[in-house]
N, C-alpha and C positions, 0 to 999 in steps of 0.2 A: 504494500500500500504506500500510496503517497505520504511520507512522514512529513508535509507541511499539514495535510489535510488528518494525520492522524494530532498532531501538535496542537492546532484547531480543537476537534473534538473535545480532546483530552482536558483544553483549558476550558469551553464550554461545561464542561462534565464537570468541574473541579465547582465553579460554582452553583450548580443544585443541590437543592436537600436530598433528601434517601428518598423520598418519594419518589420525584420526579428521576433519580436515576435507576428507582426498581425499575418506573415506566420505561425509560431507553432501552434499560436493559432487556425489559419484553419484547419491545420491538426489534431491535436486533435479533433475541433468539426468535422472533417471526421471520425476517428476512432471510435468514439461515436459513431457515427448514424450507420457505418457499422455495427460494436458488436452489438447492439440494431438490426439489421436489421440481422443479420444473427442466434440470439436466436431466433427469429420468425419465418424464414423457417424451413424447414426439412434439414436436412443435408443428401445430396446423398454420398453412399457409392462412393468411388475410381472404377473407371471403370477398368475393365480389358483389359489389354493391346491389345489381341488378340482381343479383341471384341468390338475398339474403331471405331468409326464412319466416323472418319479422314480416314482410312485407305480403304474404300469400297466408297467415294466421289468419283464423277466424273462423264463420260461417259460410260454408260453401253450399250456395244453392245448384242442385243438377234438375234439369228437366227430367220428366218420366221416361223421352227416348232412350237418354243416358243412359238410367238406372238400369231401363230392360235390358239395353244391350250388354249389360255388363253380370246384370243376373243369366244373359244367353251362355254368354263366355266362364260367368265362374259355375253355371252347370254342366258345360259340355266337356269341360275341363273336370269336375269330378264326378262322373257320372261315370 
C-alpha cells in the first residue's frame, strides 16, 4: 500500500474515540471479505441497456390466439 495514504489513515484513526474506530474497523473487515468474495465469483459483463430485464417486468397481456397456440405446442410436445 501507499505508505503516504497509509500515514493519512493512520493519523485520521489516531484521532477517534473507540467507537468510531470499532466502526472502521467493521468496515474494513467488510471490505475484506467482499474483495475476497468477489475474486471468487465470475464477474458478469455490464448488461446492455436495451436488453435489461427491469424494462420487460411486469404484467404481460397475451391474446387468446397466443395462448392457444402455445397450449397446441406444449400438448403436442407432451403428448
Amino acid at each position: 500500500m501507499n505508505t503516504s495514504i497509509e500515514t493519512s489513515i493512520l493519523e485520521h484513526l489516531h484521532r477517534l474515540d473507540e467507537r468510531r474506530k470499532a466502526e472502521v474497523l467493521d468496515f474494513v473487515e467488510y471490505l475484506a471479505t467482499k474483495s475476497n468474495a468477489a475474486s471468487i465469483t465470475v464477474s458478469w459483463p455490464n448488461l446492455d441497456p436495451e436488453r435489461d430485464l427491469a424494462r420487460f417486468q411486469g404484467v404481460l397481456q397475451f391474446d387468446e390466439d397466443a395462448v392457444a397456440y402455445q397450449r397446441r405446442i406444449r400438448d403436442s410436445e407432451w403428448t
